[in-house]
LOTORTI-543923 format. One record per residue (C-alpha): residue number from 1; y, x, z; residue in one letter. Coordinates in steps of 0.1 Angstrom, whole numbers, plus 5000, padded with zeros to 4 digits. Example, Ala and Ser with C-alpha at 12.3 -4.5 7.8 and 13.67 -1.06 7.14 Angstrom:
2
[r 1; [4955; 5123; 5078]; A]
[r 2; [4989; 5137; 5071]; S]
REM end
This chain:
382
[r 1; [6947; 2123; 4810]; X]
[r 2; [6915; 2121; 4834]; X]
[r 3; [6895; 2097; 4853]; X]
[r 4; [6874; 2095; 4883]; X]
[r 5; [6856; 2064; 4890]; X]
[r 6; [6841; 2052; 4927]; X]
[r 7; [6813; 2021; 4935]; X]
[r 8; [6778; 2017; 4935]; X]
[r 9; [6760; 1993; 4916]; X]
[r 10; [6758; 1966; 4944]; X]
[r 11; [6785; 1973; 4959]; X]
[r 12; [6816; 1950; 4961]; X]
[r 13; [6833; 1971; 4929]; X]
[r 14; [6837; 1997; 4909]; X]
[r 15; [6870; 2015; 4907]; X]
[r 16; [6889; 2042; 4880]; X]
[r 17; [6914; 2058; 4886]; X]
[r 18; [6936; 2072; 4856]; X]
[r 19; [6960; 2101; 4861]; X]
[r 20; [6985; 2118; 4837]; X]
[r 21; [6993; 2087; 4820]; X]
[r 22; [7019; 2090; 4797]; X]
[r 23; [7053; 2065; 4803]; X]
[r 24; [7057; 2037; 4778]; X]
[r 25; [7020; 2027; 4769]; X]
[r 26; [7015; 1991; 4762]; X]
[r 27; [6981; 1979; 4780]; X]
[r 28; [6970; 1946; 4770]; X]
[r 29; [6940; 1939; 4797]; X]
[r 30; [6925; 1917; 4773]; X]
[r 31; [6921; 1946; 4751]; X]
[r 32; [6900; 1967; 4780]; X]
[r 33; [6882; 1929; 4789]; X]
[r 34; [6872; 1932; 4754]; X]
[r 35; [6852; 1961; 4755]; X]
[r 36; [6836; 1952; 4790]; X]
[r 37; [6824; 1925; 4773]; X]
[r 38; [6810; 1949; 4746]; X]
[r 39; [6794; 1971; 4771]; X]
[r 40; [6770; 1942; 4784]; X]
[r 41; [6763; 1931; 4751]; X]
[r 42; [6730; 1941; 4729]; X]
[r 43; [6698; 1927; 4720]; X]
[r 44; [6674; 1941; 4752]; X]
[r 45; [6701; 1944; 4780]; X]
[r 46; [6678; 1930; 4815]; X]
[r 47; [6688; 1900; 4837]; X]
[r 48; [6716; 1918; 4852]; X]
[r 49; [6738; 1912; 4824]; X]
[r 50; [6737; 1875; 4830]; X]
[r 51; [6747; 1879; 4866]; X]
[r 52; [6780; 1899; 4857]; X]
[r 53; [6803; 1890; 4838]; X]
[r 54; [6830; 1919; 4840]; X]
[r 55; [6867; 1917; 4845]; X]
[r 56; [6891; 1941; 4852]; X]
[r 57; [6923; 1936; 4872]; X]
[r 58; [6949; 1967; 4875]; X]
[r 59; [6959; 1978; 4910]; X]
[r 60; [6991; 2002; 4898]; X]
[r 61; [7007; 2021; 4873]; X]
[r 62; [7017; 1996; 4852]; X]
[r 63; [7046; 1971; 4853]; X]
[r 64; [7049; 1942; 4824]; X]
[r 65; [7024; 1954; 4805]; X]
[r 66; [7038; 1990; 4799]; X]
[r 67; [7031; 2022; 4823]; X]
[r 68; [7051; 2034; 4840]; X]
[r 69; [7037; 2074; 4842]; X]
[r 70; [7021; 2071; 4875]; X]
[r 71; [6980; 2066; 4883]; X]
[r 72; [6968; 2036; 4868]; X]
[r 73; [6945; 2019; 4891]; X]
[r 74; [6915; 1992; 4880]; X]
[r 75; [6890; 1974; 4891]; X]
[r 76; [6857; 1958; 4883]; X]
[r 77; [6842; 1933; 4905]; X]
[r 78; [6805; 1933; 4911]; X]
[r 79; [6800; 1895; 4910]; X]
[r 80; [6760; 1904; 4924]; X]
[r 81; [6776; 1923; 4956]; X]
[r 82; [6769; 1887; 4974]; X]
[r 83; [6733; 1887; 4967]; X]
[r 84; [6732; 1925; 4979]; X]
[r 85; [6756; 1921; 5014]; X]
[r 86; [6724; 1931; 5036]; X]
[r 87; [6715; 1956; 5015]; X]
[r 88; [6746; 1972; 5006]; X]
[r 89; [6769; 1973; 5040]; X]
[r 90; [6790; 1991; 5045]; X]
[r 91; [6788; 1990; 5081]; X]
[r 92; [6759; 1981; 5108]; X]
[r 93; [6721; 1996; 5100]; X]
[r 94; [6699; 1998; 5075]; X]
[r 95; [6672; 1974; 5071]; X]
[r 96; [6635; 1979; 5057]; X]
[r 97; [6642; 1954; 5027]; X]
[r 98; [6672; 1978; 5016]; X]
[r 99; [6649; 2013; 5015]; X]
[r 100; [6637; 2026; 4986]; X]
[r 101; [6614; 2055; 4991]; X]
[r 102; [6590; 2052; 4958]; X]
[r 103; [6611; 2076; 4937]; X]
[r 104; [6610; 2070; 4899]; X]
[r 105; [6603; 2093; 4873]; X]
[r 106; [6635; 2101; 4847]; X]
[r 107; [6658; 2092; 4872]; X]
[r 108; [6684; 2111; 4899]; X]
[r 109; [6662; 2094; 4930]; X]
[r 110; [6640; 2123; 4937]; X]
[r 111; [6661; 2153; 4931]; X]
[r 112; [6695; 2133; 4949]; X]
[r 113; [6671; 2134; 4983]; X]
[r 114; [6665; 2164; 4981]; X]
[r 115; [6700; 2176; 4978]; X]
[r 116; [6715; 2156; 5000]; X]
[r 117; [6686; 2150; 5028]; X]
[r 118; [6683; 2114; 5023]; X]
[r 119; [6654; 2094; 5035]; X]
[r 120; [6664; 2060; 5015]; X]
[r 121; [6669; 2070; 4974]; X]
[r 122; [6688; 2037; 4973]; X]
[r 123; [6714; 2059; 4984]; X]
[r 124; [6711; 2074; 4953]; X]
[r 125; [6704; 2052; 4927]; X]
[r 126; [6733; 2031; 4936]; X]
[r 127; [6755; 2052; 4925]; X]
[r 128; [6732; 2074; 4896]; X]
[r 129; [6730; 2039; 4880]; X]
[r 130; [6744; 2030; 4845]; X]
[r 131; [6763; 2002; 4865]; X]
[r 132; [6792; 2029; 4869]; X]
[r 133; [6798; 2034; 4831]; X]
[r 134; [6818; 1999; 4833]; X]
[r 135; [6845; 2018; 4851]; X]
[r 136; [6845; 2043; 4827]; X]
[r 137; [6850; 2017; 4800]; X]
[r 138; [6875; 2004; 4820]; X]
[r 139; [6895; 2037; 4819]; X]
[r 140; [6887; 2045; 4786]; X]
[r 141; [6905; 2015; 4778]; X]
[r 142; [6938; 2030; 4791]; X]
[r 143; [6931; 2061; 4766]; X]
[r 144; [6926; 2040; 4734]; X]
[r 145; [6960; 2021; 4741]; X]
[r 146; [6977; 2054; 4743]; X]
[r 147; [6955; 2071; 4712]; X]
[r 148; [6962; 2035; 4692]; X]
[r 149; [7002; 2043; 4697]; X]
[r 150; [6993; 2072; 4681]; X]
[r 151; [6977; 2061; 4652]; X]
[r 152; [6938; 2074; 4664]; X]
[r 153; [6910; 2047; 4663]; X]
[r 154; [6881; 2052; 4678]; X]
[r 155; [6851; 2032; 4670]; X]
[r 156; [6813; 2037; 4670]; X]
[r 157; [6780; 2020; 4659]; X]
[r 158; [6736; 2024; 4658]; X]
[r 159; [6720; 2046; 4638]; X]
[r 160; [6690; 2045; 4652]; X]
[r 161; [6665; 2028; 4679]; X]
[r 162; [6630; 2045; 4684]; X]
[r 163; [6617; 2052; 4654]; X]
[r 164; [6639; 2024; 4631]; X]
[r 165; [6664; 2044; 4619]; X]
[r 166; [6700; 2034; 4595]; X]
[r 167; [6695; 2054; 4562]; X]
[r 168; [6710; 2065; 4548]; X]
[r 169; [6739; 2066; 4572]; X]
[r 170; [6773; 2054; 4554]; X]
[r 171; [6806; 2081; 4555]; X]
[r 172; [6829; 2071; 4583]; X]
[r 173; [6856; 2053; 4561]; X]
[r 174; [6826; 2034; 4548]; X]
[r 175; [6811; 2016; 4576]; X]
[r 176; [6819; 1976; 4582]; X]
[r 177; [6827; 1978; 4618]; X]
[r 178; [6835; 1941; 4620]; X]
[r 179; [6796; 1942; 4606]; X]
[r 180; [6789; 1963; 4633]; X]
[r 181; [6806; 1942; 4664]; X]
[r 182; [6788; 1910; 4648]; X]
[r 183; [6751; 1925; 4655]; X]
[r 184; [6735; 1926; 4688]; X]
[r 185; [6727; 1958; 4680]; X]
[r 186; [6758; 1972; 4666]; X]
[r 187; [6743; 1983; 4635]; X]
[r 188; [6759; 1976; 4601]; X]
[r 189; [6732; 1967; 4583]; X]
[r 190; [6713; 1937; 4589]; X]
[r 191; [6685; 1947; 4571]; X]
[r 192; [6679; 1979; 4597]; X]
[r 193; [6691; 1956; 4625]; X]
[r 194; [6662; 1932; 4622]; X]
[r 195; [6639; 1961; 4622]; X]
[r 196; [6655; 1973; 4653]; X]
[r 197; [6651; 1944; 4673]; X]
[r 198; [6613; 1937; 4662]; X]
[r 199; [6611; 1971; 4675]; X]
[r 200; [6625; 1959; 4710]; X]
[r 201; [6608; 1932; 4709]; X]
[r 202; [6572; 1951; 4704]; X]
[r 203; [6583; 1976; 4734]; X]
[r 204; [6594; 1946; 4755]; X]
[r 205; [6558; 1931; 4754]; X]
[r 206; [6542; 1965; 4760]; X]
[r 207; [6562; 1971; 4793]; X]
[r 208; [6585; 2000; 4775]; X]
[r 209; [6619; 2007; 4769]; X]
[r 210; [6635; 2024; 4741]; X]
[r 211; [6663; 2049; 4727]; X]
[r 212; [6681; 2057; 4697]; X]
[r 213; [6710; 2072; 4682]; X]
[r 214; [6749; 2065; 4683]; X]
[r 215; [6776; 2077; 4661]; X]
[r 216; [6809; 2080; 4675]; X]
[r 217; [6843; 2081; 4649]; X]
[r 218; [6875; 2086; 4653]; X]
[r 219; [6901; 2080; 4626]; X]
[r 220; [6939; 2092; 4622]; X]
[r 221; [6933; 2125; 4640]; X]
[r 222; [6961; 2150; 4628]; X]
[r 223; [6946; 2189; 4626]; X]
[r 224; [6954; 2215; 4651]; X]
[r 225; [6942; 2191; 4687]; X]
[r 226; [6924; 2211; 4709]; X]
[r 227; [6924; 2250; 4707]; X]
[r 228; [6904; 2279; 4697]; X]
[r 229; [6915; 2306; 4725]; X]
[r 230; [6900; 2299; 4758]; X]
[r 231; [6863; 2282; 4759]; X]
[r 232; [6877; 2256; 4778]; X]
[r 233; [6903; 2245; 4752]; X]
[r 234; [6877; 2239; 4726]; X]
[r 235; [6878; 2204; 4716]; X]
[r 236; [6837; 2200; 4707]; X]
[r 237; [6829; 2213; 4737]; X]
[r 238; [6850; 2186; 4755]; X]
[r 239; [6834; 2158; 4741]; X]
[r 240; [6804; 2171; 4745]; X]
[r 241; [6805; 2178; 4781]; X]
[r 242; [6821; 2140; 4784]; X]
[r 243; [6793; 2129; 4765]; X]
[r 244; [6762; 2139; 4779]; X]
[r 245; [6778; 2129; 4813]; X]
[r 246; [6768; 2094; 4801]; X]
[r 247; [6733; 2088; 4822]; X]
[r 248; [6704; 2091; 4798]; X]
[r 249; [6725; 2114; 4769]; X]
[r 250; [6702; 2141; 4758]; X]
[r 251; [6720; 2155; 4725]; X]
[r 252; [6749; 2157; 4711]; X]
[r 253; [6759; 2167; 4674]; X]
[r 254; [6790; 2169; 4654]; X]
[r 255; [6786; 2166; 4618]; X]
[r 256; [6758; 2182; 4602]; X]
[r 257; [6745; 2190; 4637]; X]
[r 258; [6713; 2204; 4638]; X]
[r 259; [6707; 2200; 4604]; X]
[r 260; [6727; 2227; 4596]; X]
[r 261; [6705; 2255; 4612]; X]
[r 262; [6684; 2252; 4578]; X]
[r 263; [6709; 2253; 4553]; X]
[r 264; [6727; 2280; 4536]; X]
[r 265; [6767; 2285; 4544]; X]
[r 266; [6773; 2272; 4514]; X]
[r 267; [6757; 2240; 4520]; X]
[r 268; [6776; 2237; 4555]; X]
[r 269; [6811; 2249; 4554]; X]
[r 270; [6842; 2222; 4537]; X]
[r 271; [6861; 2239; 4513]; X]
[r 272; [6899; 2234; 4517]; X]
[r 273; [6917; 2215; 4492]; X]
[r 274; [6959; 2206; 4490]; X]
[r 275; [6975; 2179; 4472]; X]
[r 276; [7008; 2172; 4471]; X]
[r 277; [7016; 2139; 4497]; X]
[r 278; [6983; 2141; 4508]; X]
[r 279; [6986; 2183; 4522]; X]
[r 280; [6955; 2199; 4531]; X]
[r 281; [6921; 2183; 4536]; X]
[r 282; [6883; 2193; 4529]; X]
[r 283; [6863; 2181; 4500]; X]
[r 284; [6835; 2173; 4525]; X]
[r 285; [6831; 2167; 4557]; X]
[r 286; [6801; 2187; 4573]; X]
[r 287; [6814; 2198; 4599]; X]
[r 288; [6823; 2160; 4616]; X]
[r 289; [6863; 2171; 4618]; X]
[r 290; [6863; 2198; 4641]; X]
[r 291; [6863; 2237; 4632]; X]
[r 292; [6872; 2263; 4657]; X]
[r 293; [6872; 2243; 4684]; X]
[r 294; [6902; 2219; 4665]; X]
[r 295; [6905; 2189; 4650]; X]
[r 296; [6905; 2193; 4612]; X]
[r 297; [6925; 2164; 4602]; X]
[r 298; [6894; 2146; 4590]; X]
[r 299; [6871; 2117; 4605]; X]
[r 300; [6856; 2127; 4639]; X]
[r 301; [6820; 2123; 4639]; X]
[r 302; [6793; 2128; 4665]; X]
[r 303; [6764; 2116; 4668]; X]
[r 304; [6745; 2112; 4707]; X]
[r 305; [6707; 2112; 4715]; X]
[r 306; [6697; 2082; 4739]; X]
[r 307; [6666; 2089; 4760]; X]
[r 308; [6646; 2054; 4766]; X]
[r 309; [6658; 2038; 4797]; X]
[r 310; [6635; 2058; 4825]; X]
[r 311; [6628; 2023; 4848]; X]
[r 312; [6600; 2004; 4832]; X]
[r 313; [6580; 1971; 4839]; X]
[r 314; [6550; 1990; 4837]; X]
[r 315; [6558; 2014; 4866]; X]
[r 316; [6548; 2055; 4858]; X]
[r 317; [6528; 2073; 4890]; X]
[r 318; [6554; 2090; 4915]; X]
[r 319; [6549; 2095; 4952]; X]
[r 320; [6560; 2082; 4983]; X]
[r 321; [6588; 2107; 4996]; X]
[r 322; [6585; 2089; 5031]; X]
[r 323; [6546; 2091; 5031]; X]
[r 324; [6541; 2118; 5004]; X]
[r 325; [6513; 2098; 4989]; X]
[r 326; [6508; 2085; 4950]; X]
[r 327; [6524; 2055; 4941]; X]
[r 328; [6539; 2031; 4914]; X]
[r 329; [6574; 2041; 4909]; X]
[r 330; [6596; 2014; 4922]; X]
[r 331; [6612; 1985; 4901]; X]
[r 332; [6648; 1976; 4897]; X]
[r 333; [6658; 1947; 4869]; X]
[r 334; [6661; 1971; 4839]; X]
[r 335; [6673; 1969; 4800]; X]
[r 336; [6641; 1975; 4775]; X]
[r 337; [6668; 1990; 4755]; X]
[r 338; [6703; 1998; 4765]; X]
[r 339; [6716; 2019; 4729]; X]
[r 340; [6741; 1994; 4716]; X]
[r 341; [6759; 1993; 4751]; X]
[r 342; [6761; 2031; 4757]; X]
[r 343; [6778; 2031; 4722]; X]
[r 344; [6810; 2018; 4742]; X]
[r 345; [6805; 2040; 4771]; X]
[r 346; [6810; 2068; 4746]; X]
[r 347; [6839; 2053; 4730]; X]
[r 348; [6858; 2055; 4762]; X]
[r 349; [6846; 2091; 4767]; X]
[r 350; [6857; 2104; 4736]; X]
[r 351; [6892; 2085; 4739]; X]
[r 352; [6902; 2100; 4768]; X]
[r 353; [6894; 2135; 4756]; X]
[r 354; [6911; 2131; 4729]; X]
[r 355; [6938; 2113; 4747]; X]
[r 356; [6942; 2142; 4771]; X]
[r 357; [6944; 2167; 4740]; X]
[r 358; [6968; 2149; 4723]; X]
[r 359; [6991; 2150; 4756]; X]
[r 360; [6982; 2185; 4761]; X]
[r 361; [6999; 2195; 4725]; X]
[r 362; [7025; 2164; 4724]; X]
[r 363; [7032; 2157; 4757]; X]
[r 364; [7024; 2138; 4786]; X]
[r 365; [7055; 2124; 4802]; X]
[r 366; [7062; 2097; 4783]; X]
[r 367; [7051; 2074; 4746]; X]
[r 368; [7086; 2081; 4735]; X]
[r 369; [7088; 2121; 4735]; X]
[r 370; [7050; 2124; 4722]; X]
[r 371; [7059; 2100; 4689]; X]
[r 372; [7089; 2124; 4682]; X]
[r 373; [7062; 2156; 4686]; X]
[r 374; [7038; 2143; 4667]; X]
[r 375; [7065; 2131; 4639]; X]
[r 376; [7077; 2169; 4640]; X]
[r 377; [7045; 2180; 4635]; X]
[r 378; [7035; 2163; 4607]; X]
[r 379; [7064; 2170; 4591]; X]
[r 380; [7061; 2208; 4597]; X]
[r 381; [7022; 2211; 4585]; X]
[r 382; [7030; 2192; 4555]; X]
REM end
């Protein structure tokens, strides 16, 4: 299962496009409305949020409610495309009000005009924008139906933003994520969340903006998804790709991560244990369910480094790429912080990894066969 999405960020809509769906998925639009919703949420999202308020409406590859194993089509109106009609034309010529030539620092403006000889880095930052991660939400939505037919749940929450930091940080099957969608942060505790949004609050004022760190889960995961014998089956190094494809990612880390370049093997490695009912499982979990490339059968866990959002009230210096002389970067209506909402965007980009692994090993023609493989297979590794 893959995606490609299309539409800028004032354009008329943004569009994903879903192949290898599997036959036989129920997909409740409500469900994918949901997390929309969730993706404009957060204490710190800009103006912009208030503007859209973002729907999605399928175009194909379902039929009442259930796919039907062709491309599943959506849609998600840009409700601010009237405000932007002379701006953002497709046809007809460009105006001086819709050019943009005060590139900003941290983002794709600069280096897109150079690669693709463009004069105007609106041409750019349309499309570089955050805007286009609703799409993927929208077809990451498609992924979780098929990965909640399979008993996988994928979830996620805040662990950190700027220096306000969760600690310690609760084991997977520990956190309240009904806690967690109740804060406009999406942090479980609400003694860290008030600390996080003074925070916010304090970079607001001073014309900054803000980053953090998510954590990503997935429950339910049976062992052996993904493979160890060609690079490009390896399941951690799917996700991450996926991940830091999510504009302003800058790390990713499964399990111990990083932390686990200063400990001894003993300290990092889960020792392998088998109970009868249960089968095999580790005593810990360091490794954030995934050795060799595979799922383990334990939680997934991986946690992402945010980079503070690069436009900012109080502009950095740039230059002028039409004049070549030093300016303030340019403005767009921006987030001070953005952290809780990109938690969402990597929900839907670790669904449909794991979505397209769990077809890869059980099939991807239709629900019906990949239920009976997967039944088979638990039955087998017992």
């Amino acid at each position: 299962m893959r995606y490609t999405t299309a539409g800028e960020s004032h354009g008329r809509a943004l569009v994903a496009l879903v192949t290898d769906v599997p036959a036989g998925v129920a997909l409740d639009l409500d469900e994918i409305n949901h997390d929309l919703a969730r993706r404009q949420l957060g204490y710190g999202r800009g103006r912009r949020q208030a503007i859209e308020s973002d729907r999605a409406s399928i175009l194909s590859g379902v039929r009442f409610g259930r796919t039907i194993g062709s491309p599943v089509a959506l849609t998600v109106a840009n409700r601010d495309w009237e405000n932007w009609t002379d701006v953002m034309s497709p046809v007809g010529a460009s105006t001086s009000k819709s050019v943009v030539t005060a590139v900003r620092p941290g983002h794709a403006d600069l280096g897109g005009c150079q690669k693709t000889a463009a004069s105007d880095a609106r041409d750019i930052l349309e499309r570089a924008s955050a805007r286009e991660t609703a799409a993927r939400v929208a077809a990451g939505g498609v992924a979780k139906a098929l990965l909640r037919a399979l008993g996988v749940h994928v979830h996620s929450y805040v662990a950190r933003i700027g220096d306000v930091s969760l600690e310690p940080e609760p084991e997977p099957e520990g956190v309240d994520f009904a806690a967690v969608e109740a804060s406009d942060v999406r942090c479980p505790d609400e003694a860290a969340a008030g600390r996080m949004r003074a925070a916010i609050d304090a970079a607001k004022a001073a014309g900054e903006s803000l980053g953090g760190v998510i954590v990503v889960t997935a429950s339910g995961l049976v062992p052996g998804v993904g493979g160890y014998a060609e690079a490009g089956q390896r399941l951690d190094g799917r996700l991450a790709g996926a991940l830091v494809s999510i504009p302003a990612i800058k790390g990713v880390e499964f399990g111990l991560g990083f932390e686990a370049a200063a400990l001894p093997g003993s300290q990092v490695h889960d020792e392998i244990l088998f109970e009868p009912g249960r089968g095999f499982h580790r005593a810990t979990n360091r490794a954030g369910g995934i050795e060799g490339g595979m799922t383990n059968g334990e939680h997934l866990v991986v946690r992402i480094a945010m980079k503070p959002i690069p436009t900012l009230m109080s502009p950095l210096r740039t230059v002028d790429v039409a004049t070549r002389e030093p300016v303030a970067a340019s403005t767009e209506r921006s987030d001070v912080c953005a952290v809780p909402a990109a938690g969402v965007v990597a929900e839907a980009e670790v669904a449909m990894v794991l979505a397209d692994a769990y077809c890869e090993k059980f099939g991807r023609d239709c629900l019906e066969d990949m239920t009976r493989a997967l039944d088979a297979y638990r039955t087998r590794i017992a």
